[in-house]
Structures are given as C-alpha cells and as structure tokens.
C-alpha positions in Angstrom: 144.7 7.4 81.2 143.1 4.9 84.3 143.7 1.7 83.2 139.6 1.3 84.2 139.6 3.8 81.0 140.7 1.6 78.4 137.7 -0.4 78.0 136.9 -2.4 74.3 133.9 -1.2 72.3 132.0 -3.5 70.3 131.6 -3.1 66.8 130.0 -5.8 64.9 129.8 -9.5 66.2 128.1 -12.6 64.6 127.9 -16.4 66.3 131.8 -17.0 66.0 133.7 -13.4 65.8 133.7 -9.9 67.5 135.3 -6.4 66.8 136.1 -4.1 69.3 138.1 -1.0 68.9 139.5 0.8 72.2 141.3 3.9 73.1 144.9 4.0 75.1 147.2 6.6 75.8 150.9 6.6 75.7 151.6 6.9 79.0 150.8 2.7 78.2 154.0 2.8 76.0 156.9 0.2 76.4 159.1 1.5 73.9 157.5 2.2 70.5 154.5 -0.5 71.3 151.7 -0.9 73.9 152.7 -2.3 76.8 152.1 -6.2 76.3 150.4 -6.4 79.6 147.8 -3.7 78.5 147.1 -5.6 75.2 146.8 -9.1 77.1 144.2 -6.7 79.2 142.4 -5.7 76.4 142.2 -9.2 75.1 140.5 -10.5 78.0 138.6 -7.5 78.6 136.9 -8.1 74.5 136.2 -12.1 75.4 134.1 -11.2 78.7 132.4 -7.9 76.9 131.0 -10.0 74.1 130.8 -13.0 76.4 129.6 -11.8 80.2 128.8 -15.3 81.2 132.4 -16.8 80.5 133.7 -18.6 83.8 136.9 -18.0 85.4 140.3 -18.0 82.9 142.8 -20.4 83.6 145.5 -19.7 81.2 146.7 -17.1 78.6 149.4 -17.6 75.9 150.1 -14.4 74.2 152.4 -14.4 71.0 153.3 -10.6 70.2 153.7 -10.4 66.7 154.3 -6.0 65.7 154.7 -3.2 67.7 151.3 -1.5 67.9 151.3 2.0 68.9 149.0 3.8 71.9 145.9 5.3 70.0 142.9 3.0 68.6 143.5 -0.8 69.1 141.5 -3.2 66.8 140.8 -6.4 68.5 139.2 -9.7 67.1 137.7 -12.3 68.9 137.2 -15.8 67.8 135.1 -18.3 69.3 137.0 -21.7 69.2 135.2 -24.5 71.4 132.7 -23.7 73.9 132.2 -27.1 75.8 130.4 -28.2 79.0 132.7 -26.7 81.6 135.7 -24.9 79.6 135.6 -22.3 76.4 138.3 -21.4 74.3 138.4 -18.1 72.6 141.3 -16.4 70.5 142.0 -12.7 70.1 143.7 -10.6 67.6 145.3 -7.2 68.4 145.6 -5.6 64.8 147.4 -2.1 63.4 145.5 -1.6 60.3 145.3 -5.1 58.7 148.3 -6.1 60.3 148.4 -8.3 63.4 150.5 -7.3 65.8 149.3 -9.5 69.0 147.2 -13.0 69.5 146.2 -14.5 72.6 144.6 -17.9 73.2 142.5 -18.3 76.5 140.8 -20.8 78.4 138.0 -20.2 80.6 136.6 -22.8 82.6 134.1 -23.9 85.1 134.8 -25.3 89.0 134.6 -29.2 88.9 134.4 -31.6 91.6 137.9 -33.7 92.0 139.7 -36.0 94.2 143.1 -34.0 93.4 143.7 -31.5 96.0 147.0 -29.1 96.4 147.8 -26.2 98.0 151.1 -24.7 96.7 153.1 -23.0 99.6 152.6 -19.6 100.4 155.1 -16.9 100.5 156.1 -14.5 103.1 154.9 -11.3 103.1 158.3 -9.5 103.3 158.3 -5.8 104.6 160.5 -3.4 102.0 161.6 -1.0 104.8 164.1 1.8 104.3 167.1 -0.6 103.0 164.8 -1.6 99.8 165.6 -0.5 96.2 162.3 1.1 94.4 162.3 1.7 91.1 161.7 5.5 89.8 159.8 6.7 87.0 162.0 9.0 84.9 160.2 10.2 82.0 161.8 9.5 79.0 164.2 6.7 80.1 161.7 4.3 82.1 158.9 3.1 80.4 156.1 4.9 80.3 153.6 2.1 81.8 155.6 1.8 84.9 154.3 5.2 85.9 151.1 2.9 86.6 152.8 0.7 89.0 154.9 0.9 92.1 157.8 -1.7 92.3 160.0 -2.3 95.4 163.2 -4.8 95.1 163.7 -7.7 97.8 166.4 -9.2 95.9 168.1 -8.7 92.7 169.1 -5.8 90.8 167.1 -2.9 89.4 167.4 -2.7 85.6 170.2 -2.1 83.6 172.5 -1.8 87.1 174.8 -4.8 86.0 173.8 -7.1 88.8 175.1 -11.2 88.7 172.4 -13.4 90.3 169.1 -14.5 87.9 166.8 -13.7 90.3 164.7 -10.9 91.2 161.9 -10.9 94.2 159.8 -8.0 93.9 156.8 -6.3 95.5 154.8 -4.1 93.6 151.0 -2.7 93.2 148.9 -0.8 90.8 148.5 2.9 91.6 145.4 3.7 89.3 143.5 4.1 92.7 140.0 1.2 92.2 139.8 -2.6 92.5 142.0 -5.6 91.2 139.5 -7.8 89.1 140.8 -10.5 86.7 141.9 -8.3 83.9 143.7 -6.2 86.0 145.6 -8.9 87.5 146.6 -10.2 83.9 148.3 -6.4 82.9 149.9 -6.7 86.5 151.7 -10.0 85.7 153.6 -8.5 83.2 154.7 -5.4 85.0 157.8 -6.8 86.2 160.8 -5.8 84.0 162.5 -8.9 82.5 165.7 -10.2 85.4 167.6 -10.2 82.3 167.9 -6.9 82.0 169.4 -6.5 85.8 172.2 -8.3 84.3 173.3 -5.6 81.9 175.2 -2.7 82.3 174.0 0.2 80.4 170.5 0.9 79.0 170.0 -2.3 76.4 166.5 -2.8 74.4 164.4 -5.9 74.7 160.9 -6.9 74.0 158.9 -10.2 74.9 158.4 -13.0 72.2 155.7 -14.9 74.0 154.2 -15.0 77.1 152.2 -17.8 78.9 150.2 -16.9 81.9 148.3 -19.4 84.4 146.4 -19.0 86.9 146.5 -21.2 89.8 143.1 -19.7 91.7 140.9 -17.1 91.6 139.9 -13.8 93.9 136.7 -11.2 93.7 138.1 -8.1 93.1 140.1 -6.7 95.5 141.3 -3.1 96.9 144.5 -2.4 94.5 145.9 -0.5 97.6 147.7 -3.8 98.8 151.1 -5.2 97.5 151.5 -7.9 95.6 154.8 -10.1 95.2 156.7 -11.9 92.3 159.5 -14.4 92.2 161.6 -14.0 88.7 164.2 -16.8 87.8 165.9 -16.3 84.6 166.6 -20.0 83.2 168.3 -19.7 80.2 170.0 -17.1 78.0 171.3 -18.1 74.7 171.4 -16.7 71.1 169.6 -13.4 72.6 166.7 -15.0 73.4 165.7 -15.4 77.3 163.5 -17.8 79.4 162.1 -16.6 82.5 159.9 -18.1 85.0 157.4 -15.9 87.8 155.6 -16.8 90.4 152.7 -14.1 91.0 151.5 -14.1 94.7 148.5 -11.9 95.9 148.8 -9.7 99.2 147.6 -12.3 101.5 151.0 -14.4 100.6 149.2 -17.2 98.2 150.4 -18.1 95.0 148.0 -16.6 92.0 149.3 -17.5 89.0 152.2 -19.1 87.1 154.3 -16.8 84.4 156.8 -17.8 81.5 158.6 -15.8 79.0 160.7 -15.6 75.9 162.6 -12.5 76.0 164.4 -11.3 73.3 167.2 -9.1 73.8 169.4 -7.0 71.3 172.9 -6.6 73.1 
C-alpha cells in the first residue's frame, strides 16, 4: 500500500470528538503491530481532516499503549484547547475498545518575537560505494522499511554487534510523491533504534514513548531527496533505552527534534 493510500475516513464528529476509521496493509508491520510511525501519521492525518484550518504542528508526544494489527484502525480525536494562536488536540488509535496508541499535538500559529536562532546546519555527506545500506529481507526486516531507503554514515546496522551509541544515517521515502507534514512525522521514526546496533543476534524491542518536535516548517517537497538523522543513545538501564535524533531535511537544516524510550527484551 502508498503511504498517500492510508488516508482516515470520517465517521461521526460533534463540537469536541471525531471518528475516523482507515485502511493499512501489512507491508506497515513492525513486528505484530503497525509501524508507530504510520499510526503517529494517521493521528495527524485525523486532526487536519476534521480540522483543515489547523496551523502548523509543533510537537507530538505519542505513548503506544497495544500492538494494533495492519487492517482497519479506529482513531479518536479530541479537541482539548483551541486558543488564539495554538490548538491542542488528542488522538486515540483503538483495536476494538482497546487503546492501543494516544498522541497529544500542538498546532500553532507564526508570532512575532524578539528571540531569534538558527541551529547549525549539517553537512550533506555523500554515502558513496564505502557506505553500509540496509536491505529489506522479507521476513527478517520489518516490513515498513520496504518503504524507506537507509544508508549508514556511522554506526552499525542492526543487530551487527557494533560499540559506539551513535548512528548517522541518510535515508528517504520511496513511495514515489511529495513530503508534506504527515509524511515527515512517519519518516522520523523510520530509523531503527542505535540500541539495537549494539546487539549481537536478532533481539526484539518496541518503543514506549515517543516525543517529536519540530524546529521549522517546509511546503511539501519532492520525496526523491535524502534526508539525514543523528541517533545518540543516552542511557540503557533496566531494558529500557533513551535515544535522542536530530532530523535534518535535504538542504542540511535541522527539522525537527526526536526522543525515545525504547524497550528492549534481551
């Protein structure tokens, strides 16, 4: 399935709460759930069907609750504040009546400021013939990364045993179309976690929560060009992991901010 074909139909909607159901495939998967990109997508992609005129979002946080299975997503949206300049809305992916995702976003307006800072941008590094890619092998990769093409600067690929906590990557979408926000969002989380190039040997994990901000904002864009993250695993204790991304877009700017809690079970 084209990510651009896993678009949220409303169902019913009154002043404060929308239903959507949507269809998605498993080549989405991650495991036995939807890839938590995906349902961060779909999240955002509900708030801006039931609510076109929402300005720009600044942040995400994203607590996955369940696994939730590729077929027919439920998704609830709450309207929490809608101020002057910034709107808050919640979303609920649910299997059934269970809820097995919620995000909490913040859109809000441009405002005139004194403050003023441009973070520095990053180098557009070339992955020539010396750079590790990462395949997709049916059946032992997961099934999203099929959508995405990912090229190693530093760090280990997955599950190779490698000893330093950081990974620099390049990678794009390959569902041929344009970036918009909502793309952007599922991309963010398309880097495996650098945790995982630590281990030796095929180990499962899953993310806990996820907090995703975004530092400025693009019209849509050609998803031919490569984008690049900066992974540094922080801590690991008790099998849970804390990760921290930078996101930058293909002109070598930084785009948004990423932190995770990774759990892992070996």
């Amino acid at each position: 399935m084209h990510i651009d074909e896993m678009i949220p139909t409303l169902q019913s909607a009154d002043a404060t709460v929308a239903r959507f159901v949507c269809e998605t495939s498993d080549d989405w998967a991650q495991g036995r759930t939807l890839f938590g990109g995906a349902q961060a997508m779909l999240a955002v992609r509900a708030m801006r069907q039931w609510l076109p005129a929402l300005p720009p979002l600044w942040s995400l946080h994203s607590t996955f609750v369940a696994p939730i299975a590729a077929g027919q997503i439920l998704i609830e949206v709450t309207l929490l504040r809608q101020g002057k300049t910034a709107v808050q809305l919640s979303a609920r992916l649910l299997d059934g009546e269970q809820t097995a995702a919620i995000f909490i976003a913040a859109f809000g307006q441009s405002r005139n400021s004194a403050i003023q800072l441009n973070p520095a941008a990053c180098p557009l590094g070339t992955a020539g013939e010396t750079a590790q890619e990462l395949p997709y092998i049916a059946g032992l990769t997961p099934a999203f990364t099929q959508h995405y093409a990912y090229r190693w600067l530093a760090g280990a690929l997955p599950f190779s045993g490698g000893s330093q906590p950081v990974n620099r990557i390049q990678l794009r979408q390959r569902d041929a179309g344009v970036l918009d926000e909502a793309h952007i969002v599922a991309l963010a989380d398309a880097i495996p976690p650098v945790a995982l190039s630590l281990l030796q040997g095929l180990t499962p994990a899953s993310t806990l929560s996820w907090s995703l901000e975004f530092v400025r904002h693009l019209p849509p864009i050609s998803a031919e060009g490569w984008w690049h993250m900066d992974a540094t695993l922080l801590a690991a204790r008790d099998g849970y992991c804390n990760q921290d991304a930078y996101l930058y877009g293909p002109d070598g700017e930084l785009m948004a901010l990423s932190r995770q809690v990774v759990t892992v079970f070996g």
